[in-house]
KENU-666482 format. One record per residue: residue number from 1; residue in three letters; y, x, z of N, C-alpha, C in turn. Coordinates in steps of 0.2 Angstrom, whole numbers, padded with zeros to 4 digits. Example, Ala and Ser with C-alpha at 12.3 -4.5 7.8 and 13.67 -1.06 7.14 Angstrom:
BEGIN
   resi   resn    n.c2    n.c1    n.c3   ca.c2   ca.c1   ca.c3    c.c2    c.c1    c.c3
      1    ALA   -0028    0066    0039   -0022    0062    0039   -0016    0066    0039
      2    SER   -0011    0064    0035   -0005    0068    0036    0000    0064    0039
***
This chain:
BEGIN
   resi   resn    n.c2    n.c1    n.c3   ca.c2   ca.c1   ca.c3    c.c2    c.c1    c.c3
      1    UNK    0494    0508    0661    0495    0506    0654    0502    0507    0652
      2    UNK    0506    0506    0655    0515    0505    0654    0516    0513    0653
      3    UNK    0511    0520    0653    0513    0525    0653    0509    0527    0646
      4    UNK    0507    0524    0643    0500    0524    0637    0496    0527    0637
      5    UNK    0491    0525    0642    0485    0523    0644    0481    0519    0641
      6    UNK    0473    0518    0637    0474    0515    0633    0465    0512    0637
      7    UNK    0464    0505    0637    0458    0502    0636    0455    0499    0634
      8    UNK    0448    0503    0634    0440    0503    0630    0437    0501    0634
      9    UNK    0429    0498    0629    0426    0494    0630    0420    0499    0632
     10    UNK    0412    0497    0634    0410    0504    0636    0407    0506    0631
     11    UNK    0408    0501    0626    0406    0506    0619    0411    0512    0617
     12    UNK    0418    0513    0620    0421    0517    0617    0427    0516    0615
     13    UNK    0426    0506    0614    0430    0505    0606    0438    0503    0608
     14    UNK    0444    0503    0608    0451    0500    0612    0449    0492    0609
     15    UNK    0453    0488    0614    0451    0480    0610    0458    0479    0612
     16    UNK    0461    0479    0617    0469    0476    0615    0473    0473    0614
     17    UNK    0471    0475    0607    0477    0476    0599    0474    0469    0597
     18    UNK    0467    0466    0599    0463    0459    0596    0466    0455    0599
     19    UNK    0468    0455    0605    0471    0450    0610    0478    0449    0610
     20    UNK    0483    0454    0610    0488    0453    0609    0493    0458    0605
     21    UNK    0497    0457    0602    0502    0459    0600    0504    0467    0602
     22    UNK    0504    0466    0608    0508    0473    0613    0504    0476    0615
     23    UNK    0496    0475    0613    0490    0478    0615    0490    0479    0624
     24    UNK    0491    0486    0626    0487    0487    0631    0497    0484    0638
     25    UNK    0501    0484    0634    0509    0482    0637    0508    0473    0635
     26    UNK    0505    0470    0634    0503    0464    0637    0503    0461    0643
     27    UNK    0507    0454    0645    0508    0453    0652    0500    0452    0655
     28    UNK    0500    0453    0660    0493    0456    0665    0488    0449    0664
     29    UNK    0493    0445    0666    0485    0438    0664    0482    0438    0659
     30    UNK    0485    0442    0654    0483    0441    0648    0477    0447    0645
     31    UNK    0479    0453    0649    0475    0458    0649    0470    0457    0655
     32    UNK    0470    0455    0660    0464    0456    0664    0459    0447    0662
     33    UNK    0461    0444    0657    0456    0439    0653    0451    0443    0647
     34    UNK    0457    0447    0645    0455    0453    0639    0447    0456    0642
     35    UNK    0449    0459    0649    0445    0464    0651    0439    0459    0654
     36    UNK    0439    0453    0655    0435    0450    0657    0430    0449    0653
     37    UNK    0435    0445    0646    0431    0446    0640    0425    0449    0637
     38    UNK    0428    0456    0637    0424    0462    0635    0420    0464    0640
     39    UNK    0420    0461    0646    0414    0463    0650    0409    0458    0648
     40    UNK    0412    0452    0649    0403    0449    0647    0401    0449    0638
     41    UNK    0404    0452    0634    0401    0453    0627    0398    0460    0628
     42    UNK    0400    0466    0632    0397    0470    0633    0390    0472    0638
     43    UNK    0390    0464    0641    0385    0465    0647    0388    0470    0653
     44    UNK    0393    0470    0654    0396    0478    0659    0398    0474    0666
     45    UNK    0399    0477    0671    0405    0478    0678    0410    0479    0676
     46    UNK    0412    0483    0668    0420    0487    0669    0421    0489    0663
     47    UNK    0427    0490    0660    0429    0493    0655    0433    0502    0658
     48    UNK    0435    0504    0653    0438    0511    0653    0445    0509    0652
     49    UNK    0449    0513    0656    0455    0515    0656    0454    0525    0652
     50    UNK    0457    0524    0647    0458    0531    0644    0464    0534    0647
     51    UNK    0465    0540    0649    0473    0542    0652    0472    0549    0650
     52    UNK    0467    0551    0646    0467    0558    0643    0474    0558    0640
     53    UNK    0475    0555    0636    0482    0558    0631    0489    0558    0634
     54    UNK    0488    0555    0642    0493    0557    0646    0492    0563    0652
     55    UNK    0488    0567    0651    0486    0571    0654    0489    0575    0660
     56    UNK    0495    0578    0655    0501    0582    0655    0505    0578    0661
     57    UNK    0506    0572    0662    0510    0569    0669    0506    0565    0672
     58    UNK    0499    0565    0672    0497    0559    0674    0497    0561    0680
     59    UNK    0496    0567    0684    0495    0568    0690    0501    0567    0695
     60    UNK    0505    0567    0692    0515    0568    0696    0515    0561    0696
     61    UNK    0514    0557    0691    0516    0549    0689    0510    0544    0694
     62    UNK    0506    0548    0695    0498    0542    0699    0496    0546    0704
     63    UNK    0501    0551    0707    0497    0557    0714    0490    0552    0718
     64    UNK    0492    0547    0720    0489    0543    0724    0481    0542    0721
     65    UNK    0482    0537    0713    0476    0535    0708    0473    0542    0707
     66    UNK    0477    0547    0706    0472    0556    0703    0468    0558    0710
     67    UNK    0472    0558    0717    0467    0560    0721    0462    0556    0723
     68    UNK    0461    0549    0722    0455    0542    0721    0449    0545    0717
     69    UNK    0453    0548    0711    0446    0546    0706    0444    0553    0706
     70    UNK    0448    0558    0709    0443    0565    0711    0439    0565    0714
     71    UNK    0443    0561    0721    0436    0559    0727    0431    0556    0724
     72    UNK    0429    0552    0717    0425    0549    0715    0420    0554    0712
     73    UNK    0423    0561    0711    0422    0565    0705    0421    0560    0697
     74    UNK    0428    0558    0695    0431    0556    0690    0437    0562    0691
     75    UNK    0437    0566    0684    0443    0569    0682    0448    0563    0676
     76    UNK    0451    0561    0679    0458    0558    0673    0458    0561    0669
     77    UNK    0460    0568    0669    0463    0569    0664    0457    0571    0657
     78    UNK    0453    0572    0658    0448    0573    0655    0442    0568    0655
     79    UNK    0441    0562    0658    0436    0558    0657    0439    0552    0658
     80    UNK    0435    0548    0654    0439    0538    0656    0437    0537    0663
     81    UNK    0444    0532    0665    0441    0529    0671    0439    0522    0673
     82    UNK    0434    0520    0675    0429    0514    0677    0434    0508    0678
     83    UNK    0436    0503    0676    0442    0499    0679    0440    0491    0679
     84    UNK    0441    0487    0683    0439    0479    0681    0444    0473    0685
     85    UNK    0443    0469    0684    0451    0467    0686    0449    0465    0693
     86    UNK    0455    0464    0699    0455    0463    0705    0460    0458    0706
     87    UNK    0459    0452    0712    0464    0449    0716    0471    0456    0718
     88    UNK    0475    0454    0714    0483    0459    0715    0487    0455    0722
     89    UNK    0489    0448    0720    0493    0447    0723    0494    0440    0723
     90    UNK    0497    0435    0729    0498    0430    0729    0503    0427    0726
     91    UNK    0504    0424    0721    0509    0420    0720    0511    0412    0724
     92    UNK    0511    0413    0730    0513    0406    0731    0510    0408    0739
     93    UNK    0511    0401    0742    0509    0404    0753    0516    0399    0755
     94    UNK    0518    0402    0761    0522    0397    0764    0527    0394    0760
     95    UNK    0530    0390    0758    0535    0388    0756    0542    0389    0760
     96    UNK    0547    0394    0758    0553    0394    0761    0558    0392    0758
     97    UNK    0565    0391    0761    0572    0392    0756    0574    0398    0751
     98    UNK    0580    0400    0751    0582    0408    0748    0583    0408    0754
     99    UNK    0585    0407    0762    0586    0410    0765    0581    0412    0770
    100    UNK    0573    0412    0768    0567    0415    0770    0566    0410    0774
    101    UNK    0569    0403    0779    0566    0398    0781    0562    0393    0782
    102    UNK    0556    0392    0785    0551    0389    0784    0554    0382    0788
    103    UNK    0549    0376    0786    0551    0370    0790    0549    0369    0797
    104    UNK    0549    0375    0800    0547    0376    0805    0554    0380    0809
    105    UNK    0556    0378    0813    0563    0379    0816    0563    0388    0819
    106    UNK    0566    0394    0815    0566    0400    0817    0561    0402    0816
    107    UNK    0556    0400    0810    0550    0403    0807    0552    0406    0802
    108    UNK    0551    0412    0800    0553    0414    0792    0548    0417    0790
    109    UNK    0548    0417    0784    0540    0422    0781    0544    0427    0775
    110    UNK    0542    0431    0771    0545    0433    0768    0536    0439    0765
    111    UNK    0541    0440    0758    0534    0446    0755    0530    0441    0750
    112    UNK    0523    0444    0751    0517    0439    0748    0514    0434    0752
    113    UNK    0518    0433    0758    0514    0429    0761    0519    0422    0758
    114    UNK    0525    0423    0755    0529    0417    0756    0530    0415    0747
    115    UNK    0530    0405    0746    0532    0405    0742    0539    0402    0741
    116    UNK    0545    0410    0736    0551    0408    0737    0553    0405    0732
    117    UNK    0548    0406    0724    0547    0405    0719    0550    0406    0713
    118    UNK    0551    0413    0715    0555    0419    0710    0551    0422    0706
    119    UNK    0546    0422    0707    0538    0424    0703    0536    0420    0697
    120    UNK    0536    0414    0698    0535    0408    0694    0525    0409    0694
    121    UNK    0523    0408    0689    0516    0408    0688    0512    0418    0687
    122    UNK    0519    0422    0686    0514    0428    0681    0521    0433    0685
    123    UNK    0518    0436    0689    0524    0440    0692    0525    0445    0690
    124    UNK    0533    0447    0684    0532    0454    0683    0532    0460    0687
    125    UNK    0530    0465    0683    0528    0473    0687    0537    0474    0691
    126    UNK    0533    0476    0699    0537    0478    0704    0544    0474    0708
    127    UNK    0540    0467    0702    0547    0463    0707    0543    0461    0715
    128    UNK    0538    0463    0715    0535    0461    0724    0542    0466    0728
    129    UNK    0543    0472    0727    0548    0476    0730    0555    0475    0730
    130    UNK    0557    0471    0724    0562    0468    0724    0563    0462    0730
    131    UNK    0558    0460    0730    0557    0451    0733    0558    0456    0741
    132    UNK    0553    0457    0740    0554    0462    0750    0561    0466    0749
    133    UNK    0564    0466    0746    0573    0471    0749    0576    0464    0750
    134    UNK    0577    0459    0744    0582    0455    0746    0582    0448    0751
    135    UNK    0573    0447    0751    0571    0442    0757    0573    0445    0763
    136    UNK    0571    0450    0765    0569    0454    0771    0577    0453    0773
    137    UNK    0581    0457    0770    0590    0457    0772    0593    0451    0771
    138    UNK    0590    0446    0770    0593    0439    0769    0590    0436    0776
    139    UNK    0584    0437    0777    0582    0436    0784    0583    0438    0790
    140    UNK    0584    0445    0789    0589    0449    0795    0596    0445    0795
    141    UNK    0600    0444    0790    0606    0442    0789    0606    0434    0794
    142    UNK    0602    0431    0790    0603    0424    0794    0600    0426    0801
    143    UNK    0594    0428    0805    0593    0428    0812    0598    0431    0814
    144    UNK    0602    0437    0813    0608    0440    0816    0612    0432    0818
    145    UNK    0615    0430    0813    0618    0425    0812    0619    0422    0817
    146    UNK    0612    0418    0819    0609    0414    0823    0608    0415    0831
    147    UNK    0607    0423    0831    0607    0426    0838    0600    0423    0841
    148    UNK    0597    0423    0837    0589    0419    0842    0587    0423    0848
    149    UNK    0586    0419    0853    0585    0423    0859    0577    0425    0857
    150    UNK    0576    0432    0860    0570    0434    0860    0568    0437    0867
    151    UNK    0561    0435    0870    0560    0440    0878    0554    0440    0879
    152    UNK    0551    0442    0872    0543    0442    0874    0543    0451    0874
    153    UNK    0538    0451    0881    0537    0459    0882    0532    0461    0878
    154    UNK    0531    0468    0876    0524    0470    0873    0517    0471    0875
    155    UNK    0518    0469    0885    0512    0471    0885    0510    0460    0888
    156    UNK    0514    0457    0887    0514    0452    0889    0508    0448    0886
    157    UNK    0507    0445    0890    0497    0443    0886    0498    0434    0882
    158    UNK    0497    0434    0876    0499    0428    0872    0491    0423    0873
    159    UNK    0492    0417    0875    0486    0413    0875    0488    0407    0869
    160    UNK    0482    0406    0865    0485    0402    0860    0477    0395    0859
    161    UNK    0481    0390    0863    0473    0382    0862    0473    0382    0856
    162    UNK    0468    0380    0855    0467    0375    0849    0464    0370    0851
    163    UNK    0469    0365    0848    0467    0357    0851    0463    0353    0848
    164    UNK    0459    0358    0843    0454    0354    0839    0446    0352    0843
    165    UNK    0442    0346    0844    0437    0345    0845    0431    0349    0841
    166    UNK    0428    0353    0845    0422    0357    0845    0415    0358    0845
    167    UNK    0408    0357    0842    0403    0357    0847    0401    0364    0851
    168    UNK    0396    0363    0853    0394    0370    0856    0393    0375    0852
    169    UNK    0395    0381    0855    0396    0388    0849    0389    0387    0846
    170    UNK    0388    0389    0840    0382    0390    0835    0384    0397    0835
    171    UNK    0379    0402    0834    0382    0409    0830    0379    0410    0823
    172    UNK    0383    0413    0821    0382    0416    0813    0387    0420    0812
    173    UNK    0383    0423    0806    0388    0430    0805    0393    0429    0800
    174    UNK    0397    0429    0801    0405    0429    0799    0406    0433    0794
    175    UNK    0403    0440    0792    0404    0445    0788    0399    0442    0782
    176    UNK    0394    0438    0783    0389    0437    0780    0391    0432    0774
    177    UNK    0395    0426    0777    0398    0422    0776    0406    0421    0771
    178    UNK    0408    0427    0774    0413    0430    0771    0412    0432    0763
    179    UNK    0406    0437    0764    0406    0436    0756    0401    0435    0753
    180    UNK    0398    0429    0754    0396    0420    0752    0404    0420    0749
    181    UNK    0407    0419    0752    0414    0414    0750    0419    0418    0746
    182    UNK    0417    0425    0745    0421    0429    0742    0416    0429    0733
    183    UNK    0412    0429    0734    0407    0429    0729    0408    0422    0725
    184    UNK    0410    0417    0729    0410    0410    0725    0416    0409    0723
    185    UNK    0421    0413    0726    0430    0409    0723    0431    0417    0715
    186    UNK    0427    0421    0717    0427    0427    0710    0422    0422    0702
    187    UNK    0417    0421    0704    0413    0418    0702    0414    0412    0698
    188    UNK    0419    0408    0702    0418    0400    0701    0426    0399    0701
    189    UNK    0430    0402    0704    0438    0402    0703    0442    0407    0702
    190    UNK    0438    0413    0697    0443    0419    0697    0447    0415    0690
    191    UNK    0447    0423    0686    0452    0423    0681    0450    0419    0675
    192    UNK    0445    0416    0676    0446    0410    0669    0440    0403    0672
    193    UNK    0445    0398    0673    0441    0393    0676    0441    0387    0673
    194    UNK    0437    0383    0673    0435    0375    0672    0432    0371    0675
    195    UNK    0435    0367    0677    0432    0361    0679    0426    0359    0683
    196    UNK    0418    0362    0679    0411    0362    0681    0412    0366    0687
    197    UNK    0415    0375    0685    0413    0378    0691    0419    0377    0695
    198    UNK    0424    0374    0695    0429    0371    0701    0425    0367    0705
    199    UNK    0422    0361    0702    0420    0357    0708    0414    0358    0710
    200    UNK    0411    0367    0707    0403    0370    0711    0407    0372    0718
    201    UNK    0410    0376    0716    0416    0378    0721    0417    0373    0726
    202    UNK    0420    0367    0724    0424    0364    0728    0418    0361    0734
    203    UNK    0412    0360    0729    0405    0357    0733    0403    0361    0738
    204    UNK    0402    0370    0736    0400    0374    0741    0406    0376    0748
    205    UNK    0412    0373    0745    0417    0375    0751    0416    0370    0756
    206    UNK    0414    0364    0756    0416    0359    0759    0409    0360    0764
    207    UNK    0403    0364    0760    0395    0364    0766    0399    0369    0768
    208    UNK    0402    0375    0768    0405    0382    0773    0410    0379    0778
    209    UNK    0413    0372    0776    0418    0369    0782    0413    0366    0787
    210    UNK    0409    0369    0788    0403    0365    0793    0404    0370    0799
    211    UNK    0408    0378    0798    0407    0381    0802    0415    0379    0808
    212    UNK    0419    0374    0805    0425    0370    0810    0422    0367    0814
    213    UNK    0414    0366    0815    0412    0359    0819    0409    0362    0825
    214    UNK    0409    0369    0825    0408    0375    0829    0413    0378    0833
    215    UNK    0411    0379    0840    0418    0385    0843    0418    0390    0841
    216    UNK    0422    0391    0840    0424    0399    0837    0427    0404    0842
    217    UNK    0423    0407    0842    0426    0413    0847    0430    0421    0846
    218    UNK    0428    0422    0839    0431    0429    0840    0437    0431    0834
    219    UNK    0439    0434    0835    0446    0437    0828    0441    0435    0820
    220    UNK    0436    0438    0821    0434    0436    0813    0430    0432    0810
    221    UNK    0429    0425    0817    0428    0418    0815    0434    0414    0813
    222    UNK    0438    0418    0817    0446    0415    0816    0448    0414    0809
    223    UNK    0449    0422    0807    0450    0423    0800    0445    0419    0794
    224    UNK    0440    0419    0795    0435    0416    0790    0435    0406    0789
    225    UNK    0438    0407    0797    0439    0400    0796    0446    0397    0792
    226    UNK    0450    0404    0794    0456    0403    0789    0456    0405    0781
    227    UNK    0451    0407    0777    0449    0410    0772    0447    0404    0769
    228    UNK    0440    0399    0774    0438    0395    0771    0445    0388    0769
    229    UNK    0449    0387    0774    0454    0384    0771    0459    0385    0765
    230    UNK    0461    0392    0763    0463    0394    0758    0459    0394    0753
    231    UNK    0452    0394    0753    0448    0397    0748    0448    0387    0743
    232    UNK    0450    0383    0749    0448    0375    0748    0455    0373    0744
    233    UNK    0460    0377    0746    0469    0376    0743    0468    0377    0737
    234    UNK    0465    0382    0737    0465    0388    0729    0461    0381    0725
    235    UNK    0455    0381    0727    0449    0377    0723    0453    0371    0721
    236    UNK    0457    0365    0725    0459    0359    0722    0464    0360    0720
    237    UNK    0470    0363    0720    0475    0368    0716    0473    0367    0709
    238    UNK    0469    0373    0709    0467    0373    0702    0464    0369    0698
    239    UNK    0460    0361    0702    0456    0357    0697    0463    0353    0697
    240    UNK    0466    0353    0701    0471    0346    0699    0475    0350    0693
    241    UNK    0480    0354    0693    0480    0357    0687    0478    0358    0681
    242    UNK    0479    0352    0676    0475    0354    0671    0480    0356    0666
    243    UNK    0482    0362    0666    0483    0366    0660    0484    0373    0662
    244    UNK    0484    0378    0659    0487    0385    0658    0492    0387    0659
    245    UNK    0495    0391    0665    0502    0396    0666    0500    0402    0670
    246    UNK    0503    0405    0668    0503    0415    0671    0494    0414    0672
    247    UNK    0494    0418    0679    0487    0420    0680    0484    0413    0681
    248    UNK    0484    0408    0682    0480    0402    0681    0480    0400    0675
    249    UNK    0473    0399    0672    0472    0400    0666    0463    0395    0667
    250    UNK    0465    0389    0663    0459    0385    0663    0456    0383    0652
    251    UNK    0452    0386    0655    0447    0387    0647    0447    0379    0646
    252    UNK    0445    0376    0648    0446    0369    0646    0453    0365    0647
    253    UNK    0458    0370    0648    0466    0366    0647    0470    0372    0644
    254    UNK    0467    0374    0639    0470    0382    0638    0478    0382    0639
    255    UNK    0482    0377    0635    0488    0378    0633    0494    0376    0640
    256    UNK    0497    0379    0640    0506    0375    0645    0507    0368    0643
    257    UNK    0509    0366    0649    0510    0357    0647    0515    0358    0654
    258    UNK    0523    0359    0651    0528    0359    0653    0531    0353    0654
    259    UNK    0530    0346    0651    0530    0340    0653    0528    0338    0661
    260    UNK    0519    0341    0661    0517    0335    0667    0517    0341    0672
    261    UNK    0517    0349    0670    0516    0354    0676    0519    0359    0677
    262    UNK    0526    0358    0676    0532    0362    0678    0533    0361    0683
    263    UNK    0530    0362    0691    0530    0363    0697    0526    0365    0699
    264    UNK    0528    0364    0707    0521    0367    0711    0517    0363    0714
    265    UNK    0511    0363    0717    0507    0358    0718    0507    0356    0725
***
């Protein structure tokens, strides 16, 4: 978009310019509502990203995106390409200081898994790369500091309990399940949310927390189980929040309310 790239609907038509001011340079939450928009008045999966009239540099400027959409047999420079909006990037995760420290003694997190809260609600373009130069060296800087003893070998075998009471393993598929839960939080807690399908959400998370009451045995029960608790954070997150900032965005609390929800939850 930021090179003028221009997107249409799959009738053809650019919309935009209806939504905002800055048209297709609009900050991101605002266009991927846009693109949401004109998917359900169109009935579509997708809108068009046009890059025809950048033809001439789009290959040097997107080498990565031109070899995708050839693999696809998409030519960029001569045909629109298929686009809809997607899970970019987390804004928020562990809670750290500026100096990458977690409440946890000699834990740091750093990147998108950590919230340092440089981002605020709507992150702009490229500050994730910034955030990883100067977290990343602030957190070298303080372990150096600190001199933390380390002496784990790499072929040293790590065993990790969990002290949680268990019933007898049940099995189920975990891939199956997976996206059950990825289907309900796009659905019921993507890019434009209310209240009714929050607490659909919230209802069906709480029947998926049934798979806690089971041993878990493998890497991608693990995972799943740790998805379902993330997916249960996002969900009450968002209903306790009633109003609109950056990419959270509730149709039934449209506007910022700086008064009651200038923090974080």
């Amino acid at each position: 978009r930021g090179e003028g790239a221009v997107l249409k609907n799959i009738k053809g038509e650019p919309f935009m310019h209806s939504y905002h001011p800055l048209a297709e340079l609009a900050p991101r939450d605002i266009v991927a509502r846009a693109i949401t928009d004109q998917m359900k008045k169109t009935k579509s999966d997708y809108v068009y990203l046009d890059a025809t009239k950048i033809k001439d540099k789009f290959s040097q400027r997107f080498p990565t995106i031109y070899k995708n959409c050839l693999d696809l047999n998409i030519d960029p420079e001569k045909e629109y390409i298929p686009v809809a909006p997607a899970a970019h990037y987390t804004m928020g995760g562990i809670k750290t200081d500026t100096w990458g420290q977690t409440n946890l003694t000699n834990l740091y997190a750093c990147g998108e898994c950590a919230s340092t809260g440089v981002h605020g609600a709507n992150r702009l373009a490229s500050n994730s790369l910034l955030e990883g130069l100067v977290f990343g060296n602030r957190i070298a800087q303080k372990i150096k500091e600190n001199k933390l003893p380390f002496s784990l070998k790499r072929d040293e075998e790590i065993n990790i309990s969990y002290n949680i009471p268990r019933k007898k393993y049940q099995e189920f598929n975990p891939e199956k399940v997976k996206k059950e839960l990825q289907k309900l939080m796009w659905d019921k807690v993507g890019i434009i949310r209310n209240s009714s399908d929050l607490k659909k959400a919230q209802q069906k998370i709480n029947e998926l927390k049934l798979i806690f009451t089971s041993e878990l045995k493998t890497i991608e029960e693990f995972e799943l189980a740790n998805l379902v608790i993330l997916a249960d954070l996002i969900t009450n997150s968002a209903l306790q929040r009633e109003e609109s900032r950056g990419a959270h965005y509730r149709k039934d609390f449209p506007q910022r309310d700086d008064i009651n929800w200038k923090k974080h939850i």
